[in-house]
C-alpha positions as CSV (number, residue, x, y, z in Angstrom):
1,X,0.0,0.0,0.0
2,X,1.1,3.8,-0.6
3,X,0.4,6.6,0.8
4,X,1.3,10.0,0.1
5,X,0.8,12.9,3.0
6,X,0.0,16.2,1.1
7,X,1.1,19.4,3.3
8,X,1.1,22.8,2.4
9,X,4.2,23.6,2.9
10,X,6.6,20.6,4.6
11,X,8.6,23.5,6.0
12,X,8.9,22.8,9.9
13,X,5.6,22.9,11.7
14,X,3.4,21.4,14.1
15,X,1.4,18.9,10.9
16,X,4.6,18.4,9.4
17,X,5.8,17.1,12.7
18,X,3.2,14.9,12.9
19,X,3.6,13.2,9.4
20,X,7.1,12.8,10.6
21,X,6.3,11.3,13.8
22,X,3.5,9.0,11.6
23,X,5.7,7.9,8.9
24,X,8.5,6.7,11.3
25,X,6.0,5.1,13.5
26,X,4.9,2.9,11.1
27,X,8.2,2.0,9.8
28,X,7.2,-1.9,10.3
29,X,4.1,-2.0,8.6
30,X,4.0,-2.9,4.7
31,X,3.1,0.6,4.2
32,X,5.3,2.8,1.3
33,X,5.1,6.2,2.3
34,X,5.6,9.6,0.6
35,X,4.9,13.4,0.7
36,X,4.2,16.0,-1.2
37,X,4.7,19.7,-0.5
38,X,2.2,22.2,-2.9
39,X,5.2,24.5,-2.4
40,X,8.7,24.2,-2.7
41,X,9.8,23.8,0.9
42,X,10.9,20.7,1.8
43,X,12.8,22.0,4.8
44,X,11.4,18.5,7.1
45,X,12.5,15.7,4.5
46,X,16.1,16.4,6.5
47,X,13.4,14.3,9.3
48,X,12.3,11.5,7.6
49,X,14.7,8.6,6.5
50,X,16.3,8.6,3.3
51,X,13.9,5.8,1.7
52,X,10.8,8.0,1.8
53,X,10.2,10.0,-1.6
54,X,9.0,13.7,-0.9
55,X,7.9,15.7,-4.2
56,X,7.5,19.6,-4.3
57,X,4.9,20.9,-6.7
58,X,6.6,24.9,-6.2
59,X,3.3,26.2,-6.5
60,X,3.4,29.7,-4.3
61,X,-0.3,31.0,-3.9
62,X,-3.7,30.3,-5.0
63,X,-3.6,27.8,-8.3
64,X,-6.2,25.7,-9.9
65,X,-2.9,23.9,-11.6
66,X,-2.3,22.1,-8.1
67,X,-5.2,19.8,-9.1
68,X,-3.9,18.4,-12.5
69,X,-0.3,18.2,-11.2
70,X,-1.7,16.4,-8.1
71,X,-3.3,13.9,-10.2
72,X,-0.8,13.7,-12.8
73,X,1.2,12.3,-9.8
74,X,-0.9,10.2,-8.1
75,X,-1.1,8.3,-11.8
76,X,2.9,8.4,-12.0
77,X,3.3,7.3,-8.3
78,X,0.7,5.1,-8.1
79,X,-0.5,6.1,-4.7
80,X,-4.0,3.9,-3.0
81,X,-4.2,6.4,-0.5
82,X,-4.0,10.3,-0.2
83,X,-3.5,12.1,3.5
84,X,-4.2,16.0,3.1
């Protein structure tokens, strides 16, 4: 199973801390995790161990785009479950 946590931003904050906390607490399930920042800070991947795939999609601001490049990557990635 995959799931990808979609933040904001996953510059250092109190959610971002907690997909942190989430993702390494589950580190012995069969679970493949990832993240993906709407903007381009990915200040907290520096957290998370070197295995999990973070994505930016450096969109600053308001943007109807963010819905056809989230989709375009859930196809790539082939996520089964999102966490916003």
């Amino acid at each position: 199973m995959h799931v990808m946590h979609i933040v904001g931003s996953f510059g250092p904050g109190g959610a971002e801390m907690g997909i942190v906390r989430l993702i390494k607490g589950m580190k012995d399930l069969p679970v493949k995790h990832s993240v993906c920042s709407l903007s381009s800070d990915l200040t907290m991947k520096s957290h998370l161990p070197d295995t999990i795939c973070c994505h930016s999609l450096e969109i600053e601001g308001p943007s109807f785009s963010a819905f056809k490049k989230l989709a375009s990557l859930f196809r790539k990635t082939g996520v089964d479950i999102v966490h916003v």
